[in-house]
VOPAGU-2260 file (C-alpha; in pm, 1 decimal, decimal comma):
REM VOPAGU-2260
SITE   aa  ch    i         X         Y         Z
SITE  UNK   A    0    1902,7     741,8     706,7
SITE  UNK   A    1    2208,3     868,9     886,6
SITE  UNK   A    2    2173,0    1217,5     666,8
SITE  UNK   A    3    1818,7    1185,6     850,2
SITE  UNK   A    4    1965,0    1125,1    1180,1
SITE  UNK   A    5    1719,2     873,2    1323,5
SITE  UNK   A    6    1797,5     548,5    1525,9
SITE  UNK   A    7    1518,1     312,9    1338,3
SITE  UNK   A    8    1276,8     299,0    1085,1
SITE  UNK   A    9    1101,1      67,6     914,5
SITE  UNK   A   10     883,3      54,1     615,3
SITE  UNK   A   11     679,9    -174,1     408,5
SITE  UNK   A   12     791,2    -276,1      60,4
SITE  UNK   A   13     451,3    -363,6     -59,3
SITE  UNK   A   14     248,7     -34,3      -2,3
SITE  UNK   A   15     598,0     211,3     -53,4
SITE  UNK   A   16     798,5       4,2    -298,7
SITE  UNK   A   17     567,2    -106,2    -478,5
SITE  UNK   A   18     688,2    -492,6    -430,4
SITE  UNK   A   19     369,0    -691,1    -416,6
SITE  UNK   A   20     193,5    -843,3    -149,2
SITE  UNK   A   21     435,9   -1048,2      94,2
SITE  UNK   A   22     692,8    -828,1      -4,7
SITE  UNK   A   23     955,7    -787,3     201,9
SITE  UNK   A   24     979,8    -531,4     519,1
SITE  UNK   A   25    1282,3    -303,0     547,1
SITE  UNK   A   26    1454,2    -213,0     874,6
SITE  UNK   A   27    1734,3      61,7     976,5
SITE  UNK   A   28    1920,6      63,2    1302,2
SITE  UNK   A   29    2195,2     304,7    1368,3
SITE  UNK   A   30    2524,3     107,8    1384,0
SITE  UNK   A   31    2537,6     250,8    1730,1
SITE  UNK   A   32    2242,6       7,1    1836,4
SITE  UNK   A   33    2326,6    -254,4    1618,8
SITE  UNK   A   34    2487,4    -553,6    1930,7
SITE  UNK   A   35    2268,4    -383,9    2177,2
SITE  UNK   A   36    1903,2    -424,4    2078,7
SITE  UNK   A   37    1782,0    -786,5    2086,8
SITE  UNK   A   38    1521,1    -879,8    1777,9
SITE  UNK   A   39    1227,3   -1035,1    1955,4
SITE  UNK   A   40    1185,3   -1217,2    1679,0
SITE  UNK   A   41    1487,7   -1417,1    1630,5
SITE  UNK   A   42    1498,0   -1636,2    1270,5
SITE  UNK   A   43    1739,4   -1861,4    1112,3
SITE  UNK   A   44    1903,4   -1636,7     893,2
SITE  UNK   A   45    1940,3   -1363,0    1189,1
SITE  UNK   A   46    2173,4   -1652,8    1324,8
SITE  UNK   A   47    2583,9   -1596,6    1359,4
SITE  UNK   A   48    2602,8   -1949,4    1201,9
SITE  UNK   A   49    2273,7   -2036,0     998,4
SITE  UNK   A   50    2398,7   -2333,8     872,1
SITE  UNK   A   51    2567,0   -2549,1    1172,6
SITE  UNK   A   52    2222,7   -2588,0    1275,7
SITE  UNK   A   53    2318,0   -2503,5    1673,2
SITE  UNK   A   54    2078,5   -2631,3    1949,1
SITE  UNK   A   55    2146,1   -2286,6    2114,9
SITE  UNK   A   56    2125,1   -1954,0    1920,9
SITE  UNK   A   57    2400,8   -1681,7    1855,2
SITE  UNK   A   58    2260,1   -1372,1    1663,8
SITE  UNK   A   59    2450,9   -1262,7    1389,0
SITE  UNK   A   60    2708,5    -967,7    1380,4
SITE  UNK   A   61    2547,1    -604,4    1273,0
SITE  UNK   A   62    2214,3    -554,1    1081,9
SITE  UNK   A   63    2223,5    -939,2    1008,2
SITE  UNK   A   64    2070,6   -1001,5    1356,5
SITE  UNK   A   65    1756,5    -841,6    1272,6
SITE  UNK   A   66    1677,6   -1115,9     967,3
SITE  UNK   A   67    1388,3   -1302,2    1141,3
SITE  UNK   A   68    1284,6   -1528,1     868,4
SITE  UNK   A   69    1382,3   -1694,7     505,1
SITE  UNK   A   70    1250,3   -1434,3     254,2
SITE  UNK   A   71    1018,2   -1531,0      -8,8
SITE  UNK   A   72    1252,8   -1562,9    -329,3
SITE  UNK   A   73     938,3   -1546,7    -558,9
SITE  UNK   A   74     883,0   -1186,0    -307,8
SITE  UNK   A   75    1207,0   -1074,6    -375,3
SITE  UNK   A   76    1232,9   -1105,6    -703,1
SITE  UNK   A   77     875,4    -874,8    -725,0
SITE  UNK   A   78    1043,2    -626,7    -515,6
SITE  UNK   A   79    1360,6    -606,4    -735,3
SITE  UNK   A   80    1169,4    -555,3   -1015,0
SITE  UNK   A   81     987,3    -241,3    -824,4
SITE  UNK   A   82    1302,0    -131,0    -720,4
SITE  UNK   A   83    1440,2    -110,0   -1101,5
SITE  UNK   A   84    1122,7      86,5   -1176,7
SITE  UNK   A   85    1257,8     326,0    -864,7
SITE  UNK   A   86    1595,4     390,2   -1023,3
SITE  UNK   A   87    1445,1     568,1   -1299,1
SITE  UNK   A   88    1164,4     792,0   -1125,4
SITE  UNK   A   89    1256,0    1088,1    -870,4
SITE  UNK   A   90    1008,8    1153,9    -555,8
SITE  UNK   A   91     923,2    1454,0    -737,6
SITE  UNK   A   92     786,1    1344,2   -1061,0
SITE  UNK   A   93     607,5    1065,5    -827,2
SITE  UNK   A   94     477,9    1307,9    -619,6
SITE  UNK   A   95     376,4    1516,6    -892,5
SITE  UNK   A   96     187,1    1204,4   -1045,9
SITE  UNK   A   97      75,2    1132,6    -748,7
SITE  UNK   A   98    -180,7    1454,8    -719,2
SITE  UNK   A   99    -213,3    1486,8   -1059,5
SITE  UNK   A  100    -409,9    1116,4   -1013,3
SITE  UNK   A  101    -570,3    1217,4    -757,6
SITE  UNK   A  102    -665,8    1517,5    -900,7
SITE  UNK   A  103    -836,3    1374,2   -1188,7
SITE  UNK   A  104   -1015,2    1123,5    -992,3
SITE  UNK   A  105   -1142,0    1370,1    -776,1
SITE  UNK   A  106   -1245,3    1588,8   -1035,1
SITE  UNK   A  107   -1433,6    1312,7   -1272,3
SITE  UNK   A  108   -1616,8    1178,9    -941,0
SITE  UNK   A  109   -1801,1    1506,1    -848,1
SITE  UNK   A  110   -1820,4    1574,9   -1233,7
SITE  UNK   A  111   -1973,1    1256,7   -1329,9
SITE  UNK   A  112   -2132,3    1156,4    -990,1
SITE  UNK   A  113   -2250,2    1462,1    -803,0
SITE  UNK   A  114   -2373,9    1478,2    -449,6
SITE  UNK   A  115   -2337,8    1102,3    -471,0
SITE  UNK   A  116   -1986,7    1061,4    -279,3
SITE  UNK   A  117   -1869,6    1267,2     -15,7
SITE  UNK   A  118   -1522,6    1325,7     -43,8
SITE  UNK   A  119   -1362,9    1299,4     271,8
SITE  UNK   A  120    -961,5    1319,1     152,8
SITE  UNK   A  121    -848,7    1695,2     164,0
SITE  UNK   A  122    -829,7    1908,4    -133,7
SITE  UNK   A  123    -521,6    2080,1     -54,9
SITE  UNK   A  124    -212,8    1877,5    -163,3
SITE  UNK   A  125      -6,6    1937,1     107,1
SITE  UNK   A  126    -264,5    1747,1     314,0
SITE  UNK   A  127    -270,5    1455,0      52,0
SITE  UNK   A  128    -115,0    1142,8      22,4
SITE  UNK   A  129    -192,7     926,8    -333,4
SITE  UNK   A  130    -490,8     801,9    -223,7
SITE  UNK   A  131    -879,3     905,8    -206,3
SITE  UNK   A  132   -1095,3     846,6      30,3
SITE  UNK   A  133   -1509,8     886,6     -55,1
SITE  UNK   A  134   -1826,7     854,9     184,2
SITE  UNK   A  135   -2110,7     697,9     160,2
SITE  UNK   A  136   -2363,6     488,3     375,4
SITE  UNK   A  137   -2346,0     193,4     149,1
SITE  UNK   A  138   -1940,8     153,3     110,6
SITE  UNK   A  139   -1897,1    -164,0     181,4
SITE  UNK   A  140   -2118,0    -296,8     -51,0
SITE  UNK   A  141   -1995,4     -72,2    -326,4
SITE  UNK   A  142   -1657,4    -151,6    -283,5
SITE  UNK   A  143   -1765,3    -516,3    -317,5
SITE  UNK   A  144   -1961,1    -418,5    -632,9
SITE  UNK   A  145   -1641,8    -272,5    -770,6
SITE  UNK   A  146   -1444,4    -547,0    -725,5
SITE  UNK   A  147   -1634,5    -771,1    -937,5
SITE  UNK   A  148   -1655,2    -457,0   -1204,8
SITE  UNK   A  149   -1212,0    -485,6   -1166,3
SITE  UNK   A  150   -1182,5    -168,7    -981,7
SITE  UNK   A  151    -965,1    -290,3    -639,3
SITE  UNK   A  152   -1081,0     -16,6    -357,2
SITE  UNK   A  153   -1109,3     -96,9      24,6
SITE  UNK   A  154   -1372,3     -14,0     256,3
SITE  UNK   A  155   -1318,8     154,8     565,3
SITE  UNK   A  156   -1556,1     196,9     856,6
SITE  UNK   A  157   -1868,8     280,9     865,9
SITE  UNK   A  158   -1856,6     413,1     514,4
SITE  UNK   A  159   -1543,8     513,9     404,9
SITE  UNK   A  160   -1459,7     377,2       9,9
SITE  UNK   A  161   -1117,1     407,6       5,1
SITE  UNK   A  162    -895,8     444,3    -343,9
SITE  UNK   A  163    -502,8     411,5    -380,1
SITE  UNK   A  164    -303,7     570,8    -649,6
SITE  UNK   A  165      -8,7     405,8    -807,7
SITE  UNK   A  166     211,2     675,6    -972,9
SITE  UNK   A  167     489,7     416,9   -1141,5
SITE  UNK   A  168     210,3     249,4   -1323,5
SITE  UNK   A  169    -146,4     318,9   -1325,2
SITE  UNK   A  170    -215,2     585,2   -1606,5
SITE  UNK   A  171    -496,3     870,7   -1631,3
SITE  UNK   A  172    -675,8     669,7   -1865,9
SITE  UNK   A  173    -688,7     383,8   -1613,1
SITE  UNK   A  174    -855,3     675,6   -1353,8
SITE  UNK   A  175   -1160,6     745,0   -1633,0
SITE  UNK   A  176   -1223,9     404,0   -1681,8
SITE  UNK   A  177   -1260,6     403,6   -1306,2
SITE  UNK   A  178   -1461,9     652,3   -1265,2
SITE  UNK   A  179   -1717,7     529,7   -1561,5
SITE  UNK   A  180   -1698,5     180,6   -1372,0
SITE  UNK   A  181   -1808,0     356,2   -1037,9
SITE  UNK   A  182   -2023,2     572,1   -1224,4
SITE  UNK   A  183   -2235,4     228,9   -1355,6
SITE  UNK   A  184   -2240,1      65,3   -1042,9
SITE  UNK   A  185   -2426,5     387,9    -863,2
SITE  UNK   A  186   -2638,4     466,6   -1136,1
SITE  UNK   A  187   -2716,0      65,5   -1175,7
SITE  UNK   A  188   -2747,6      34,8    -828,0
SITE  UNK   A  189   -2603,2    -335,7    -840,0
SITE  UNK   A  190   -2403,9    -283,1    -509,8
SITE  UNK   A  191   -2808,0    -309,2    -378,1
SITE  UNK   A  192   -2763,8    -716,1    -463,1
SITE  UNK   A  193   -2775,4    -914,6    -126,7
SITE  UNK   A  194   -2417,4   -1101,8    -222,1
SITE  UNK   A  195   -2274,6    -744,8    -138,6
SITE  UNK   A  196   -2443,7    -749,8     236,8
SITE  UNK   A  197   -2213,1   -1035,9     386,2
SITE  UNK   A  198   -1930,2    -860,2     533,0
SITE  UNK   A  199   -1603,8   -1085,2     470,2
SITE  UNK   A  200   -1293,2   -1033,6     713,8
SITE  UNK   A  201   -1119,1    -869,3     417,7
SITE  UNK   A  202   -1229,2    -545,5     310,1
């Protein structure tokens, strides 16, 4: 980050890292902030002294301070496992997986399903991250279909399916069974059942 020469970021270890859900967040602050800034979120570990169990609270020195809460050991142990997976991939074969995926999935969707989806994510890979993004009036229901048929998409609204891409682990044969799986819920029409209709606060 210094090379970068920011003051803060912040990023997710569960969507970039790969660390699970209730992974762990990551924070930089430039060591010129660090005893300036206040975290408005103040936990027990950001604490000088987390174990004299003070009525009053002293942040810690440095980075420390920004600690809000007792990490999830079961969560870090997910996201060291990730991480191990990291050390031995660059960003550019990832990258390179990444639109090759993406690719494919695009390619199999208008080949096997045509005029069905729209496909809303661009074409060009600059303008691409690793995931897709399809239209249709009926997405949520779809996306619920596809769930029960083990294919984990999101919906979007109004109608956007939406399709993430795992470089570090999902293969190219996991993208045609996808696609077949997709393919037999449209032609099926089971996303049509009336379980499908009840939005849920997920999607």
């Amino acid at each position: 980050m210094t090379a970068a020469d920011v003051d803060f970021a912040a990023g997710c270890g569960y969507k970039y890292l790969n660390g699970g859900p209730g992974a762990p967040a990551f924070l930089y602050v430039r060591k010129s902030w660090q005893g300036k800034l206040r975290n408005p979120l103040p936990g027990w570990l950001g604490h000088a002294r987390p174990f004299d169990f003070e009525l009053t609270y002293e942040p810690a020195e440095g980075m420390q301070a920004f600690v809000t809460s007792s990490p999830s050991i079961v969560a870090l142990a997910a996201l060291d496992g990730a991480l191990d997976v990291w050390e031995r991939a660059s960003m550019g074969d990832v990258r390179a997986k990444s639109l090759a995926l993406t690719d494919l999935f695009i390619q199999l969707v208008e080949e096997r399903l045509p005029g069905v989806f729209d496909v809303v994510t661009p074409l060009e890979h600059a303008k691409r991250g690793s995931q897709v993004a399809l239209r249709h009036p009926e997405g949520y229901a779809i996306i619920q279909a596809l769930i029960e048929n083990r294919v984990i998409g999101d919906f979007r609204a109004p109608d956007i399916c939406r399709f993430g891409f795992t470089p570090l682990y999902l293969r190219f044969v996991d993208v045609f069974d996808a696609v077949e799986r997709i393919a037999g819920v449209m032609e099926t029409e089971s996303f049509r059942d009336q379980r499908y209709a009840v939005r849920n606060a997920v999607t």
